[in-house]
C-alpha positions in Angstrom: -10.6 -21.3 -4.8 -6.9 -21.7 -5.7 -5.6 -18.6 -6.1 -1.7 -18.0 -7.8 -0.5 -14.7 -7.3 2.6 -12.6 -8.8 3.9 -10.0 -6.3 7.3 -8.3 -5.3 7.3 -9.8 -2.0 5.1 -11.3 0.9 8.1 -12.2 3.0 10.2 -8.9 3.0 9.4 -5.4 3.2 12.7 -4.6 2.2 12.3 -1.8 -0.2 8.9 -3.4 -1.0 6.0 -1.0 0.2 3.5 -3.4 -0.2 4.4 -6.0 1.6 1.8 -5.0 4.8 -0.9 -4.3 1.8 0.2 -8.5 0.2 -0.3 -9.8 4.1 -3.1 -7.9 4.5 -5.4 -9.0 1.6 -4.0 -12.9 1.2 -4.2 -13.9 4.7 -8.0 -12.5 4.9 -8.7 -14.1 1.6 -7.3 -17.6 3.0 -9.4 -16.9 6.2 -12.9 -17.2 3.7 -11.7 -20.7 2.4 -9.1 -19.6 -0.9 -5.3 -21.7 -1.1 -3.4 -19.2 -1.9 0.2 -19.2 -3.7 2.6 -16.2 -3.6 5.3 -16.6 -6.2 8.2 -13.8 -5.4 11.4 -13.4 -7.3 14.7 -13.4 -5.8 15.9 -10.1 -5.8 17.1 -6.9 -4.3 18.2 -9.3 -1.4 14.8 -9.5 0.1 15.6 -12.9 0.9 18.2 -11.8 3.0 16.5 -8.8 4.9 12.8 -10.8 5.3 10.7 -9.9 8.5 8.6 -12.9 7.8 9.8 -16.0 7.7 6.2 -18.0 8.6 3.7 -17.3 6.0 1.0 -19.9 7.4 -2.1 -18.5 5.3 0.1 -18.9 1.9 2.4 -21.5 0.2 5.5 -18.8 -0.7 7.0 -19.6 -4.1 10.3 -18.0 -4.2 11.7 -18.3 -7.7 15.0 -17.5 -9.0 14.7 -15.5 -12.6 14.7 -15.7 -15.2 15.3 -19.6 -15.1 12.8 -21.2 -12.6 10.0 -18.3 -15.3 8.7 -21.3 -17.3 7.5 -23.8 -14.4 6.1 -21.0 -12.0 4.0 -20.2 -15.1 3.2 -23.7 -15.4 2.2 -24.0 -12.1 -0.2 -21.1 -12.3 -1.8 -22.6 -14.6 -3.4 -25.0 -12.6 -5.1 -22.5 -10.4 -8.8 -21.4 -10.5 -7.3 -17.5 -10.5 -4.0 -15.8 -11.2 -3.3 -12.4 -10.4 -0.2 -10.4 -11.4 0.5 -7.8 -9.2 2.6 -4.7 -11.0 5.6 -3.5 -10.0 7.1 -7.4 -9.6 10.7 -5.7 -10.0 11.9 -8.7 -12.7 9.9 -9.8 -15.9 7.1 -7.5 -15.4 6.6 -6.9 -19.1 6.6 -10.5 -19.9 4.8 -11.6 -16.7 1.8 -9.3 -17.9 1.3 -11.0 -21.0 2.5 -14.6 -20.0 0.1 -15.0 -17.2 -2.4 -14.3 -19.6 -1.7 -17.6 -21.4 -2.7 -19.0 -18.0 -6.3 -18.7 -19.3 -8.5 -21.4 -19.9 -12.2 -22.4 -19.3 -11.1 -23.4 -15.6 -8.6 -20.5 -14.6 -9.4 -16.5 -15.2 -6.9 -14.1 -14.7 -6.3 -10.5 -12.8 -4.0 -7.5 -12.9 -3.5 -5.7 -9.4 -2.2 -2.6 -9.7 -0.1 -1.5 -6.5 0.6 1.6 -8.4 -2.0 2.8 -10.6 -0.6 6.0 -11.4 3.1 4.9 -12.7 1.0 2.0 -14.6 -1.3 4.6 -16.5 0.8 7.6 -17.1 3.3 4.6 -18.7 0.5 3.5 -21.4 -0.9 7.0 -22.0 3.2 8.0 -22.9 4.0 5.5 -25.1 1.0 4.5 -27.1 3.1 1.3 -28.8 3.5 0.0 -24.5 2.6 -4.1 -24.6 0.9 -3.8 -21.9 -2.1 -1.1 -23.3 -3.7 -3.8 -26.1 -3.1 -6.5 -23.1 -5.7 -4.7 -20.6 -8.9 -5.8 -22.5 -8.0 -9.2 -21.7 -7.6 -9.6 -18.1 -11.0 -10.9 -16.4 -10.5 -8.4 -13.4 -8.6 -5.2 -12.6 -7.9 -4.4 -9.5 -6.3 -1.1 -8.2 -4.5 -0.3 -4.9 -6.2 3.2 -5.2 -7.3 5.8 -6.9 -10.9 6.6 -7.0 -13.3 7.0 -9.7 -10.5 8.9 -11.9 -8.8 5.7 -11.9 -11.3 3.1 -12.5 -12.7 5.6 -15.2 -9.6 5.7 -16.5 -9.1 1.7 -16.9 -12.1 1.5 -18.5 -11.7 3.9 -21.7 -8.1 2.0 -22.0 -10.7 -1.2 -22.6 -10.8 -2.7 -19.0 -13.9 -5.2 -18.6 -14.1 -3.8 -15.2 -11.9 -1.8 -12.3 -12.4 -2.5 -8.6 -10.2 0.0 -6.2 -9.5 -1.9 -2.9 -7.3 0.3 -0.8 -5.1 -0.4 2.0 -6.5 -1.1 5.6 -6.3 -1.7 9.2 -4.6 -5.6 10.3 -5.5 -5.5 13.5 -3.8 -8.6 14.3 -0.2 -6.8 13.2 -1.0 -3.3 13.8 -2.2 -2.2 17.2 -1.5 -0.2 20.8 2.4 -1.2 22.7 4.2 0.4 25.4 6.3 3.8 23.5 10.5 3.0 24.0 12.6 6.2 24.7 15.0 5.1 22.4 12.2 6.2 19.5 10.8 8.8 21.3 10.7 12.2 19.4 7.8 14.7 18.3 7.3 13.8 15.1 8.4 10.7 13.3 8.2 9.6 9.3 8.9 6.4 8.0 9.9 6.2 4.0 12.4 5.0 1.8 14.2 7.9 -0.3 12.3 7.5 -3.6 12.6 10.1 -6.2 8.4 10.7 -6.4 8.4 11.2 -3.1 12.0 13.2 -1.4 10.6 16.9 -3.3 7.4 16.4 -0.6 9.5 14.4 2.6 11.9 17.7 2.3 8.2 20.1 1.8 6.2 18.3 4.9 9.3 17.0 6.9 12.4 18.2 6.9 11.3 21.9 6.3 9.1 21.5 9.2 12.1 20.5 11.3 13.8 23.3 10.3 11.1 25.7 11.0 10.7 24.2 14.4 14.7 23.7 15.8 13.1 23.0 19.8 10.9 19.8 18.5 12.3 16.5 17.7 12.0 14.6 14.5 12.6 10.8 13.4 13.2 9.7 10.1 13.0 5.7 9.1 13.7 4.4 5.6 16.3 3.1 3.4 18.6 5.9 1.4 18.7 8.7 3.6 22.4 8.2 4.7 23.7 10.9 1.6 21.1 13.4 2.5 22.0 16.4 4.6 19.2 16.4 7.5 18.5 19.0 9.9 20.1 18.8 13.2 17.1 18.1 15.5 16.3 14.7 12.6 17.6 11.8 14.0 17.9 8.9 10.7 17.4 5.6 11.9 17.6 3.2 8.7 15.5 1.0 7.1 12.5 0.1 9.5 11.0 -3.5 10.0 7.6 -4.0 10.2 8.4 -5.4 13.9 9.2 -2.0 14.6 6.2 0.1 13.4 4.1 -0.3 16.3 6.6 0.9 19.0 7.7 3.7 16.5 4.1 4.8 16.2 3.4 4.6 19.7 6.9 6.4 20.8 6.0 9.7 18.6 4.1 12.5 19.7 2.8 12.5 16.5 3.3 10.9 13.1 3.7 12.2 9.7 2.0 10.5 6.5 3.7 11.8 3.5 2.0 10.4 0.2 4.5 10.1 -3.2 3.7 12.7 -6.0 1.6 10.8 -8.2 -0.5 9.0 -5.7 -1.0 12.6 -3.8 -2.3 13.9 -7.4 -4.6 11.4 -8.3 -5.9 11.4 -4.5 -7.8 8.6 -3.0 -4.8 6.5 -2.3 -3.6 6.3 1.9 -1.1 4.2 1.7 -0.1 1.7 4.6 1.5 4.3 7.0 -2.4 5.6 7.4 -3.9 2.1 8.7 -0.5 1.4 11.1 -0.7 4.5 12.6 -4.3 4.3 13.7 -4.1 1.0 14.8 -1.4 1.8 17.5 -3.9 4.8 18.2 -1.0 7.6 17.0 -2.2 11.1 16.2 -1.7 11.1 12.5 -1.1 14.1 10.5 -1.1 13.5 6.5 -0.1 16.0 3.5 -3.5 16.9 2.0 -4.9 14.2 -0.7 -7.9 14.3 -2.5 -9.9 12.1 -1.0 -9.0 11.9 2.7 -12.3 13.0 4.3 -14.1 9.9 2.7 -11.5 7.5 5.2 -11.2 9.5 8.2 -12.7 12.8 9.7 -10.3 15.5 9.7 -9.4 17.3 12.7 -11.3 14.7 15.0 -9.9 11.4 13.7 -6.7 12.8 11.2 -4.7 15.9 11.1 -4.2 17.8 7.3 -1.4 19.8 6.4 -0.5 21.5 3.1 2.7 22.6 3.7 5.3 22.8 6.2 4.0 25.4 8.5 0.6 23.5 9.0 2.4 20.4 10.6 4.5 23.1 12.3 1.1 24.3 13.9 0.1 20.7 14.9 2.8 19.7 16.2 2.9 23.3 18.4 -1.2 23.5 19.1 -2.1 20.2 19.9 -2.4 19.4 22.9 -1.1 15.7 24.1 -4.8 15.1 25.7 -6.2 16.2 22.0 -3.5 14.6 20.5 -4.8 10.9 22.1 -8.4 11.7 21.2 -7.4 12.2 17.6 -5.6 9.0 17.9 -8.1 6.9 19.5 -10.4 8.4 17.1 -8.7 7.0 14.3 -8.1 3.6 15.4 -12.2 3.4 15.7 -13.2 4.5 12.6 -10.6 2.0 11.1 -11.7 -1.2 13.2 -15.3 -0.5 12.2 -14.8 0.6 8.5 -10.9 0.1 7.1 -9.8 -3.8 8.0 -8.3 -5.9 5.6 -11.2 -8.4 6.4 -13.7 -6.0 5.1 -11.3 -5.6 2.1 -10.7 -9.2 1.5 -14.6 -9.6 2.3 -15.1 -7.3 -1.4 -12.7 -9.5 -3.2 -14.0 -12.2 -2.2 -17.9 -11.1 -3.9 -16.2 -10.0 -6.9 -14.4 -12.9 -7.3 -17.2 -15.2 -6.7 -19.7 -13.2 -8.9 -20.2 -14.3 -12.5 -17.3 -13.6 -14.6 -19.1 -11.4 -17.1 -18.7 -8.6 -15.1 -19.3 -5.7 -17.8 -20.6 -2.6 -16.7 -18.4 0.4 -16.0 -20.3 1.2 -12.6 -19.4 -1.7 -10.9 -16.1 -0.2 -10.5 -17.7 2.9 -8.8 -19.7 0.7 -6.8 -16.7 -1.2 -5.4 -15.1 2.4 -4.1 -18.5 3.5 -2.4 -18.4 0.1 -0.5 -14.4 0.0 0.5 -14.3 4.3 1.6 
């Protein structure tokens, strides 16, 4: 199947989250036979800060905007599927209801939602959005998260179906390397500054640091150079994706820290979760709703709900428990979290007939992926 896809970026994870999520899915998809084409816009100089510049499992489209808008369109029109992926960061609005035009008895369309909370609380706010009446329309939705509450969620806004497929394990990118001193620390955290997310980095992390002045800490991600930091966190800028591994290897332990909204509607680990357990790192996570169903807490994942739980962690755990945790988490991912399982989902759905009506598929779909 030819697949055209809309997406901030599979070339740079430059302030772009979901690049490891993009490389994840698409390169497993092109692995079970589909061509796939991965238009991304010129902007926020990705182009200039990309960590991949060989995309072999996808033709990369990158298009300047808005004037090269009218022949990417045209282009996708000749595909058998074209997804628009929110959270583009140019011409989403019209993107979601020009790719719709796309349509025809040869080519169906998707919407992928890489951020199902900001998508939904922006319809249910502002009952005149473009986007609400547009929902009904798209052949597939597809969510980067979220659970039932989501996908139930989708459906009363008119949603023919909702299919959660959540972030996973690349084995191939993410796995076991010899720690560096140079990132060695007790606990590290890689995030960009974003304003759903510093209220809980400052709850989990830096309040932790403070509580605990004789550990270590290591902070990655763009925008923390304003930010007054502890003394015992060392800031170490943005964070390629060529570094993850030795980063997550390095720590003692590592610190998942979801954003506000994805932490309230639960069911969504983002990409930290799979990188750290497949370089085997003890992995402790603010609680989310959700967690237990993608690894064992305790055995496999550490929980905290506040500062002083990661403060106890980080003091209680032993570095002999600390690898078993770790180790514990990288199997449960490699036999039930891999993008090729994810992909593997997709791929059915995709291949199923299109009138895909009934609302339980959706809550079929997230029994299958957790």
């Amino acid at each position: 199947m030819k697949i055209y896809v809309f997406g901030s970026s599979l070339t740079s994870c430059y302030w772009n989250g979901a690049a490891t999520y993009y490389r994840g899915i698409y390169k497993n998809l092109h692995r079970l036979g589909h061509e796939i084409t991965f238009a991304e816009p010129d902007i926020y100089k990705r182009q200039q800060n990309r960590d991949c510049d060989s995309v072999e499992y996808a033709n990369v489209r990158v298009y300047q905007t808005p004037r090269d808008l009218n022949q990417v369109l045209a282009d996708a029109s000749e595909a058998e599927l074209v997804i628009k992926h929110s959270g583009v960061g140019a011409d989403d609005e019209l993107l979601e209801a020009e790719v719709l035009n796309c349509r025809s008895p040869r080519t169906r369309v998707a919407f992928w939602d890489v951020d199902a909370p900001a998508t939904l609380a922006r319809v249910e706010e502002n009952s005149t959005d473009a986007f609400r009446p547009l929902i009904s329309r798209y052949d597939f939705i597809f969510t980067y998260g979220g659970g039932d509450p989501v996908v139930e969620h989708y459906l009363r806004l008119g949603a023919k179906n909702c299919f959660p497929i959540y972030n996973a394990l690349d084995s191939d990118t993410h796995f076991p390397v010899p720690g560096e001193e140079r990132f060695a620390c007790d606990l590290a955290f890689v995030g960009n500054r974003m304003p759903d997310r510093e209220a809980r980095v400052e709850k989990f992390f830096l309040s932790a640091a403070g509580q605990a002045p004789e550990l270590q800490f290591l902070l990655g991600g763009e925008g923390w150079g304003g930010k007054q930091l502890p003394q015992n966190v060392r800031w170490i800028g943005h964070v390629g994706t060529s570094h993850h591994n030795v980063i997550n290897c390095s720590a003692r332990m590592v610190l998942n820290i979801n954003r506000e909204s994805m932490a309230k509607v639960g069911f969504s680990p983002p990409t930290r979760v799979f990188e750290a357990a497949g370089a085997g790192a003890c992995l402790i996570t603010d609680h989310w709703t959700g967690v237990e169903q993608f690894f064992a807490p305790k055995t496999e994942i550490l929980i905290a709900h506040d500062a002083a739980d990661v403060v106890e962690h980080l003091r209680s755990t032993p570095a002999e428990k600390a690898r078993s945790i770790g180790a514990g988490m990288r199997e449960r991912a490699l036999r039930d979290h891999t993008y090729e399982a994810r992909a593997q989902t997709v791929d059915e759905i995709f291949r199923a007939e299109p009138a895909m009506e009934e609302p339980s598929f959706g809550a079929v779909a997230l029994e299958e992926s957790a």
